[in-house]
KOLTORKOL-830205 format. One record per residue (C-alpha): x, y, z; residue in three letters. Coordinates in steps of 0.5 Angstrom, whole numbers, plus 2048, in hexadecimal, padded with zeros to 3 digits. Layout:
BEGIN
@xx->X; yy->Y; zz->Z; resn->ALA
...
REM end
This chain:
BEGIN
@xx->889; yy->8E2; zz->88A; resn->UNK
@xx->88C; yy->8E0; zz->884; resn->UNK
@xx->894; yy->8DE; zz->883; resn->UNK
@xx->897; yy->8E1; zz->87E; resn->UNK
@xx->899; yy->8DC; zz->878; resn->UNK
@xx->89D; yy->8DC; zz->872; resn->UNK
@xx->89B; yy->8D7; zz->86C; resn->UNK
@xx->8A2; yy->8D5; zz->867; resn->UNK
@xx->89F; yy->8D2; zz->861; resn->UNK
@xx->899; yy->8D3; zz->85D; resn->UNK
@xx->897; yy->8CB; zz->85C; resn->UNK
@xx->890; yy->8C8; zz->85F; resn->UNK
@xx->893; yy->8C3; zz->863; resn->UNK
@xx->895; yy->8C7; zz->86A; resn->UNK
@xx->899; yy->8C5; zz->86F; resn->UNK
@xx->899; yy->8C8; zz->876; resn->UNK
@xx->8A0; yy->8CB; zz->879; resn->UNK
@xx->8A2; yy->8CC; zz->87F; resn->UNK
@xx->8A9; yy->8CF; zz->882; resn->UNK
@xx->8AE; yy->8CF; zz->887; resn->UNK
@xx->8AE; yy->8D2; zz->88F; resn->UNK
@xx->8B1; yy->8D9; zz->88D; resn->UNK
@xx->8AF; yy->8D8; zz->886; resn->UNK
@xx->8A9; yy->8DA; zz->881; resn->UNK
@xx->8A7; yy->8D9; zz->87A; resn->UNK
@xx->8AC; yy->8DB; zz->876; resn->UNK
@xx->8B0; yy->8D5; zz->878; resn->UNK
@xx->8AD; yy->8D2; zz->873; resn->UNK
@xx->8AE; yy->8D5; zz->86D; resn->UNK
@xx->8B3; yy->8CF; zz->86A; resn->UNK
@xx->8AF; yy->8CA; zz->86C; resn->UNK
@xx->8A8; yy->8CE; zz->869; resn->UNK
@xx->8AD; yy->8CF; zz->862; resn->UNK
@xx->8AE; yy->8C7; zz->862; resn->UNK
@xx->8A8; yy->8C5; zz->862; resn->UNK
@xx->8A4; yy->8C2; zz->85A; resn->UNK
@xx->8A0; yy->8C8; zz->858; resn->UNK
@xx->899; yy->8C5; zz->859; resn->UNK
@xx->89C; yy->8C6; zz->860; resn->UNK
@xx->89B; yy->8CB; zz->866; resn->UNK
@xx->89E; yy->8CD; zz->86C; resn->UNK
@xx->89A; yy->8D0; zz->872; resn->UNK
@xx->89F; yy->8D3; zz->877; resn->UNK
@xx->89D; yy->8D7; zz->87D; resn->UNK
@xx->8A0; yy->8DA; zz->882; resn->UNK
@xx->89E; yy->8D9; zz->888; resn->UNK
@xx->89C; yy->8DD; zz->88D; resn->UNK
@xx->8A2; yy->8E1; zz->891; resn->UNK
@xx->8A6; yy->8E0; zz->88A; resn->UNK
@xx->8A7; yy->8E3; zz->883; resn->UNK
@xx->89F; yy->8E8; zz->882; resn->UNK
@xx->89C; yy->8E4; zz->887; resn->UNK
@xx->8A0; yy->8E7; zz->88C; resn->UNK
@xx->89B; yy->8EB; zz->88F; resn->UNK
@xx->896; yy->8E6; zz->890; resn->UNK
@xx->896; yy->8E4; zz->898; resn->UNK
@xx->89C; yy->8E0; zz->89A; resn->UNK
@xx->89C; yy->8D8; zz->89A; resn->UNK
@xx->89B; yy->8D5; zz->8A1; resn->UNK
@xx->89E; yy->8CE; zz->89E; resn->UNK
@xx->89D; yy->8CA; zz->897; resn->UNK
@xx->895; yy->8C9; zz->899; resn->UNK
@xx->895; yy->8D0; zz->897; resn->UNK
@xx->897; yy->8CF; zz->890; resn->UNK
@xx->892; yy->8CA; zz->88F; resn->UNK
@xx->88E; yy->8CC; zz->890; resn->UNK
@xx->88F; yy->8D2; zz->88B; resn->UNK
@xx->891; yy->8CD; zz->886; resn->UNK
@xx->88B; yy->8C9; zz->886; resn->UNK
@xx->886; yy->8CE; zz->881; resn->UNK
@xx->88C; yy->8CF; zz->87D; resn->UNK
@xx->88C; yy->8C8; zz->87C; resn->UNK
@xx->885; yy->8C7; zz->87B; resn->UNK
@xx->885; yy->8CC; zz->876; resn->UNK
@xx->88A; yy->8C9; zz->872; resn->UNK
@xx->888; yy->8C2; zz->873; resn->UNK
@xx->880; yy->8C3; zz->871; resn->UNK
@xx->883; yy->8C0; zz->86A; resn->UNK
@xx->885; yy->8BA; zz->86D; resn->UNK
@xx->88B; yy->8B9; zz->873; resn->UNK
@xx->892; yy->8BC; zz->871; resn->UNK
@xx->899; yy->8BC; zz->872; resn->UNK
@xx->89D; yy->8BE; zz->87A; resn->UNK
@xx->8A3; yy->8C0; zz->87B; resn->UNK
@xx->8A6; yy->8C4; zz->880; resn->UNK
@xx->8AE; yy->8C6; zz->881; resn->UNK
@xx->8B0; yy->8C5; zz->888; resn->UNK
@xx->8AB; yy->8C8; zz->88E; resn->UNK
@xx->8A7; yy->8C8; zz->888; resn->UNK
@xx->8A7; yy->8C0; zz->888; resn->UNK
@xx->8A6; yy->8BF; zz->88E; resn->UNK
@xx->89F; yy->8C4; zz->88D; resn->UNK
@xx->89E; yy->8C0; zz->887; resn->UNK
@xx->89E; yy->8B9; zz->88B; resn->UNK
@xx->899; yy->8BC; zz->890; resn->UNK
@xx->894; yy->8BF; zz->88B; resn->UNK
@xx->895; yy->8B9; zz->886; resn->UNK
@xx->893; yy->8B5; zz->88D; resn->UNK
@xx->88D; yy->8B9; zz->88E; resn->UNK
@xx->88A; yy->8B9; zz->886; resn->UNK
@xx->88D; yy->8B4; zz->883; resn->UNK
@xx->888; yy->8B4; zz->87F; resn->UNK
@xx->88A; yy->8BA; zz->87B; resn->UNK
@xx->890; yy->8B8; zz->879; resn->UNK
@xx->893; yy->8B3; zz->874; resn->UNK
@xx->89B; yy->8B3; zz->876; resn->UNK
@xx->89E; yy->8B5; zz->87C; resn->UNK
@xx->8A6; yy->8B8; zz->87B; resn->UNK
@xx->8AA; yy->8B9; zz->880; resn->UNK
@xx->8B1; yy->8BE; zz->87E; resn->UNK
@xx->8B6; yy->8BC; zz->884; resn->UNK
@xx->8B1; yy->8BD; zz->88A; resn->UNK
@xx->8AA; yy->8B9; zz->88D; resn->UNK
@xx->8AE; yy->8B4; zz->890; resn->UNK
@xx->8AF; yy->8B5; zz->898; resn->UNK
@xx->8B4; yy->8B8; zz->89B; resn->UNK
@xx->8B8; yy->8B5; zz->8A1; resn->UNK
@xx->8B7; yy->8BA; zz->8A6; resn->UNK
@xx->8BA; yy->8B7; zz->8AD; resn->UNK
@xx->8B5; yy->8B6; zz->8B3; resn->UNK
@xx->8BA; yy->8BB; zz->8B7; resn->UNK
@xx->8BA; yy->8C1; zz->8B1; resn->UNK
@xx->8B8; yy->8C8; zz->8B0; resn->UNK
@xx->8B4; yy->8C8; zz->8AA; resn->UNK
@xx->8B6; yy->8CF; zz->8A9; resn->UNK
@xx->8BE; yy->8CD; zz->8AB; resn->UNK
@xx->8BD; yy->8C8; zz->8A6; resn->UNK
@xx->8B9; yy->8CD; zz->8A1; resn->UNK
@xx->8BF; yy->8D3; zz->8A2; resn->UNK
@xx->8C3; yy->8CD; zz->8A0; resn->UNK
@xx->8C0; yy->8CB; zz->89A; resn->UNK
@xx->8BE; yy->8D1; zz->896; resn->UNK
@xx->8C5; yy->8D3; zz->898; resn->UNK
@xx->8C6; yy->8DA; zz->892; resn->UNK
@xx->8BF; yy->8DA; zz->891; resn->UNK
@xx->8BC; yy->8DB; zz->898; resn->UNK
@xx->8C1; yy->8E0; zz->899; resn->UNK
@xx->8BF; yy->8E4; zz->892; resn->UNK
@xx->8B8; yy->8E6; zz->895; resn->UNK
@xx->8BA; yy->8EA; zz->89A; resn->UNK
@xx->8C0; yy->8EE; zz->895; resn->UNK
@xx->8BF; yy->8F4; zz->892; resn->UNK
@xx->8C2; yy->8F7; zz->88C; resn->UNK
@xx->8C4; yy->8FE; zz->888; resn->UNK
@xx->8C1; yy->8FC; zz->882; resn->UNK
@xx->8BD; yy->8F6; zz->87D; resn->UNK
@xx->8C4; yy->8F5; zz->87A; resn->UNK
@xx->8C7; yy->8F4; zz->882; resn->UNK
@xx->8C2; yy->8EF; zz->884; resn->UNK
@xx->8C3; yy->8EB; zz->87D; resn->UNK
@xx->8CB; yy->8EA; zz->87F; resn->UNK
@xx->8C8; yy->8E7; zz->886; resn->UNK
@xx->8C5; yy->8E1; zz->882; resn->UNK
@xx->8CB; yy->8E2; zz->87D; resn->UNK
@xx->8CF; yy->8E1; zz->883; resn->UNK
@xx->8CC; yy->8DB; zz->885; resn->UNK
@xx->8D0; yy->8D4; zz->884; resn->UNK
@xx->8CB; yy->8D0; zz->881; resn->UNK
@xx->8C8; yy->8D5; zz->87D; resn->UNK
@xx->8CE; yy->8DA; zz->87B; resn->UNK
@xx->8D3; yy->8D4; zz->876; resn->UNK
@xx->8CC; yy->8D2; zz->872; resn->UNK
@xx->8C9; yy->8DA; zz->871; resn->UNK
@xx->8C4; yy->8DA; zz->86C; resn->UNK
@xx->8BF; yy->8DF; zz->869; resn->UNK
@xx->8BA; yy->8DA; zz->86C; resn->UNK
@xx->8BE; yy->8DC; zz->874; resn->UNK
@xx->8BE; yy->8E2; zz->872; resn->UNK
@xx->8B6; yy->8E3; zz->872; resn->UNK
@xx->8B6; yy->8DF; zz->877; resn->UNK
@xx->8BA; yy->8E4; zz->87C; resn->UNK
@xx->8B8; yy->8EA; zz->878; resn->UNK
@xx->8B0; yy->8E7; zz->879; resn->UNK
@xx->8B2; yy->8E7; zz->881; resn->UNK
@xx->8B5; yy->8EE; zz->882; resn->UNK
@xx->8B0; yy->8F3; zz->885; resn->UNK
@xx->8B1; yy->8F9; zz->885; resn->UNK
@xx->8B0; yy->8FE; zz->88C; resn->UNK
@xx->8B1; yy->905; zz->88E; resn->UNK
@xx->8B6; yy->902; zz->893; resn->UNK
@xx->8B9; yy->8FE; zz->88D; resn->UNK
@xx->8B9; yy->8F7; zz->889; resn->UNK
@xx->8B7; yy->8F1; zz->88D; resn->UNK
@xx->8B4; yy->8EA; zz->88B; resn->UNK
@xx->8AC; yy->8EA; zz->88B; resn->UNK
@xx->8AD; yy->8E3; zz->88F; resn->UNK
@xx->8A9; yy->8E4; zz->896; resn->UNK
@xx->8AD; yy->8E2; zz->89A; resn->UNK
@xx->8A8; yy->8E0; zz->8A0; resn->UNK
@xx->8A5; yy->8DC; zz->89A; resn->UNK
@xx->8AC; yy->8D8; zz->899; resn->UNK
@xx->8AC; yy->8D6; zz->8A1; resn->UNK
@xx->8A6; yy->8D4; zz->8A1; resn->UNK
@xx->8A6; yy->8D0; zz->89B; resn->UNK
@xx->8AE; yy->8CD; zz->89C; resn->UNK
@xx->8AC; yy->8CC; zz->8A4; resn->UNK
@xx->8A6; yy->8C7; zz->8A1; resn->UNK
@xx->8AA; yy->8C4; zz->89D; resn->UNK
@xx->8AF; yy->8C1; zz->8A1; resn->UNK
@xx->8AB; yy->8BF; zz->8A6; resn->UNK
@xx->8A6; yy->8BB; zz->8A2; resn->UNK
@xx->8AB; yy->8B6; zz->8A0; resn->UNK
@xx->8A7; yy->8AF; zz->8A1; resn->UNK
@xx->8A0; yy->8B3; zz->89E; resn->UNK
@xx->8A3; yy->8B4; zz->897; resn->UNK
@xx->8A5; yy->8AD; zz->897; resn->UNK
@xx->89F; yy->8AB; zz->898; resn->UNK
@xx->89B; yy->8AE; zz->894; resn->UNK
@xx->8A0; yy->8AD; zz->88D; resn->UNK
@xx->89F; yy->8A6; zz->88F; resn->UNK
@xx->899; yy->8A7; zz->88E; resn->UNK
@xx->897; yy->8AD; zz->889; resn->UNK
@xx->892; yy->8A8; zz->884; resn->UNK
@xx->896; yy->8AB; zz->87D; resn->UNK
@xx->89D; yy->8AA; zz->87A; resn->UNK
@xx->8A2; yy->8AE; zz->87D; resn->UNK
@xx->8A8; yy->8AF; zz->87B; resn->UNK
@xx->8AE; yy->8B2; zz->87F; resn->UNK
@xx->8B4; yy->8B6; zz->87B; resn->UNK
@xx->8BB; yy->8B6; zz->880; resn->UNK
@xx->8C0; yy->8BB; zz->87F; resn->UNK
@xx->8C8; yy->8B8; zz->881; resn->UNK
@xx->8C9; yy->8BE; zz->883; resn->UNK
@xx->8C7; yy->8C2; zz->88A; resn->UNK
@xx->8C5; yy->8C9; zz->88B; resn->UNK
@xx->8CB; yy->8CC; zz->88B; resn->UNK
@xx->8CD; yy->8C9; zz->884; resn->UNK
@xx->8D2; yy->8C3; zz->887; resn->UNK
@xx->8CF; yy->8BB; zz->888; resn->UNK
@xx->8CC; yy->8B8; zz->88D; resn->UNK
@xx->8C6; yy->8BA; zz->88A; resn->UNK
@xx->8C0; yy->8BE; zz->88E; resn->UNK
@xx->8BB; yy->8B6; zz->88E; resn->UNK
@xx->8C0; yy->8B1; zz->892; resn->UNK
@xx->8C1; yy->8AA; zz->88E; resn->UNK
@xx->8BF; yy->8A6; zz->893; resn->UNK
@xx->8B8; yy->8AA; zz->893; resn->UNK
@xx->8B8; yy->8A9; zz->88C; resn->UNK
@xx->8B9; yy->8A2; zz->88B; resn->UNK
@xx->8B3; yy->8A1; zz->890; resn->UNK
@xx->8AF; yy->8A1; zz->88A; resn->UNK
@xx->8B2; yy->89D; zz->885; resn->UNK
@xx->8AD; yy->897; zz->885; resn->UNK
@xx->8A7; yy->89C; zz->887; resn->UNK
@xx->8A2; yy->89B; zz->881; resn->UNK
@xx->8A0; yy->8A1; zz->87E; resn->UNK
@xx->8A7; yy->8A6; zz->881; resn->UNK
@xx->8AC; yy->8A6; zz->87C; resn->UNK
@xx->8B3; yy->8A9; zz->87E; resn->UNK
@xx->8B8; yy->8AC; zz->879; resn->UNK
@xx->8BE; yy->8AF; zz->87B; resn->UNK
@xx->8BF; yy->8B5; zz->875; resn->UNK
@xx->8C6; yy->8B5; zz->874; resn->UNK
@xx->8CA; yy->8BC; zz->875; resn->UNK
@xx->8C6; yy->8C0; zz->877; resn->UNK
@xx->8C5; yy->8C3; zz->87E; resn->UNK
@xx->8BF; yy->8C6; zz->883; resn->UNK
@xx->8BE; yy->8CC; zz->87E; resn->UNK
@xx->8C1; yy->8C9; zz->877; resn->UNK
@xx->8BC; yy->8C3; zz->877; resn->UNK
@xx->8B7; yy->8C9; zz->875; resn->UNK
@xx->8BB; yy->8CE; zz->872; resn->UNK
@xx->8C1; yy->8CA; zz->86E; resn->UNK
@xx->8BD; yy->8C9; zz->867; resn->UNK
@xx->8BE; yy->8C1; zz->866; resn->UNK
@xx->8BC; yy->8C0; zz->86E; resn->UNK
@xx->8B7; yy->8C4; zz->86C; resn->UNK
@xx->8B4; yy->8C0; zz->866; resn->UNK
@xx->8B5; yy->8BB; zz->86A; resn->UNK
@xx->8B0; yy->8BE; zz->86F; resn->UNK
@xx->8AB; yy->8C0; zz->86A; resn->UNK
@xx->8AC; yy->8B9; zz->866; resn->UNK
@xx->8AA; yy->8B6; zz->86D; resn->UNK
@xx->8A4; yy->8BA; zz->86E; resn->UNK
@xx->8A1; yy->8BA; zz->866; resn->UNK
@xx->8A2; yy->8B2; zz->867; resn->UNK
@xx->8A7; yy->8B1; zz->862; resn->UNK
@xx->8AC; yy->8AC; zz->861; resn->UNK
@xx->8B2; yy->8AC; zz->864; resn->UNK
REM end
């Protein structure tokens, strides 16, 4: 079994990517074209996403763990290397970086990897319908054409006032064509399987980015999923690890859930992080 991947840049320093819930590699082109040229970033898409879409659906984060483990151990056989993950992708980054830290040098996590308050009495697939919101609802949308499809993300609030070519990969990236339509190439028992895991795992992932054993670093968007603040990672769950040694927390300003890896000087900012280099 091998996750499909996609390398941005052609440097000898690699770094390993890893996206969002309904997402793929393509997420991170911006941030890829960002990075010093003796930089490369390894994306893949994870299993239910992008071209790995017909590999088994996940059964939880551990899933993508454990695919990700030799990836690492192949970009790593030169000495550890920089891990970022974006949303669920961080959150898969936290396990992974927990599991084999010593495989990785730095750890950024984009707007996720912080535990999310799950109240003791919530449905966790309430609260995931909730949360994804547009993007939960795309999966199971069906479109005339590759262009109707597109419009969907065009449409999006958080994506549609800040279009780019690099969205429009991105959506186009997405768009899987079928005798009975255009739809997303997401997986959607995979996406279940995965939010439902991550939102009921709260107090393992604190826990564990306590204590991951490399530097780590977490980039918050102000704004949320839909485009408008609160941003997805409370403050309060921020603020918890101001004082903690080797977590730092930077709020990237104007940005959004999706923009903190698409708008382009959020984007520099990401790969900055990621390549070491100053603020």
């Amino acid at each position: 079994m091998t996750l499909h991947r996609q390398r941005y840049g052609a440097g000898p320093r690699p770094a390993l990517a890893v996206h969002g819930i309904t997402a793929s590699s393509a997420a991170w082109a911006a941030v890829g074209a960002a990075l010093p040229e003796e930089w490369s970033l390894v994306a893949v898409d994870l299993r239910g996403r992008g071209h790995s879409r017909d590999l088994p659906s996940s059964t939880g984060l551990q899933s993508h763990v454990d695919d990700l483990v030799p990836v690492a151990e192949e970009l790593a056989a030169g000495g550890p290397v920089p891990l970022v993950g974006h949303s669920m992708g961080a959150y898969v980054a936290v396990h992974l970086a927990h599991e084999r830290p010593d495989l990785f040098s730095r750890v950024v996590l984009v707007d996720g990897g912080v535990a999310l308050p799950l109240p003791a009495d919530a449905d966790p697939d309430a609260v995931l319908a909730a949360t994804l919101g547009p993007a939960l609802e795309r999966l199971s949308r069906s479109c005339p054409t590759v262009e109707a499809y597109v419009d969907v993300f065009r449409a999006h609030p958080a994506l549609g006032p800040h279009w780019s070519t690099v969205v429009e990969g991105y959506a186009r990236y997405d768009a899987l064509e079928t005798p009975d339509g255009v739809r997303s190439r997401c997986d959607e028992e995979s996406v279940r399987a995965d939010g439902r895991d991550l939102l009921v795992s709260g107090a393992v992932f604190d826990s564990e980015l306590r204590s991951v054993g490399v530097p780590v670093t977490i980039l918050a968007a102000p704004g949320g999923m839909l485009g408008e603040p609160p941003g997805l990672l409370p403050v309060a769950a921020l603020t918890a690890y101001d004082e903690v040694p080797g977590i730092d927390v930077e709020v990237v300003p104007d940005t959004n859930h999706y923009t903190i890896v698409f708008a382009p000087a959020a984007a520099a900012r990401v790969a900055a992080v990621v390549s070491g280099g100053a603020a």
